[in-house]
N, C-alpha and C positions, 0 to 999 in steps of 0.2 A: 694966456689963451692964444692958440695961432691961427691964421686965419685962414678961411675954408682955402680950397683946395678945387679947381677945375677939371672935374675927369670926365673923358671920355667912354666911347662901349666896351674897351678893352679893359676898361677898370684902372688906367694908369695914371697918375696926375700930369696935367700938363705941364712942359718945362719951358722955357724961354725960345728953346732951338724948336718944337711944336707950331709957334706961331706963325714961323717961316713957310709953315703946309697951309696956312687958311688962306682960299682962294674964294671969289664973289661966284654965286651959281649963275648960268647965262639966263635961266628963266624967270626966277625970283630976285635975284640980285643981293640976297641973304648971302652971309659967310658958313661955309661949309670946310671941312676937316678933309684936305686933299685927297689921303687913301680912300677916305670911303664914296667920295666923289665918282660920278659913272665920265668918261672923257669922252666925249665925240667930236668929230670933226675936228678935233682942239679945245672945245669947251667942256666947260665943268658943270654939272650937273648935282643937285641933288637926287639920291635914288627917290626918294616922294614923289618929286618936280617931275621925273622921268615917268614914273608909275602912275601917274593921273594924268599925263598928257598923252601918252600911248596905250593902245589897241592892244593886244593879247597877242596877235601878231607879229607888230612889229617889237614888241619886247624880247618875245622869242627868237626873234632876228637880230637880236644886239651880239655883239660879239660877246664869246662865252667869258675871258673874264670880266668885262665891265656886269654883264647879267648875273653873276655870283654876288654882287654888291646888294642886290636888293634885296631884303629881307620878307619876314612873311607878313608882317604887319600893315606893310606896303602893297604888296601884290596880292594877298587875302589866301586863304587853303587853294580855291582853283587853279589859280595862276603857277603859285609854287608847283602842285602838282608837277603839271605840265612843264616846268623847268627843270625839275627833277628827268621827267622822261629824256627830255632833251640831253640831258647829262648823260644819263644809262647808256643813252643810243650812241653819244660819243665815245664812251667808254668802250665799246663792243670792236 
């Protein structure tokens, strides 16, 4: 029997050289997965940690790739929305 296996959301198991990306979030102090990490200022953030501390505003004021980070489960249907739009309008 071998022994389970640690995967992340991209569905891939984790290997040794992975561990190298887990960084402490500034707000929780939990370990989070580098890439999917939001960066500000320098610090590492969970997209959660970010999405329950900020305003609808200021989310939408994050710089466009860290705001791709956050998913829908985080920000709820409204919020996505509204980031979507944000996207459209950059696109144009």
């Amino acid at each position: 029997m071998s022994a389970p296996q640690l995967v992340y959301d991209i569905g891939r198991p984790f290997t040794a050289h992975d561990v190298r990306k887990l960084r402490p979030c500034a707000m929780c102090n939990q370990i989070g997965y580098l890439p999917q990490m939001l960066t500000l200022e320098g610090k590492n953030y969970h997209s959660a940690c970010i999405a329950a501390s900020m305003s609808h505003d200021e989310i939408l004021a994050l710089p466009f790739d860290e705001m791709t980070k956050l998913r829908l489960n985080e920000t709820g249907p409204e919020l996505m929305m509204k980031m979507l739009d944000r996207t459209r309008e950059g696109d144009q």
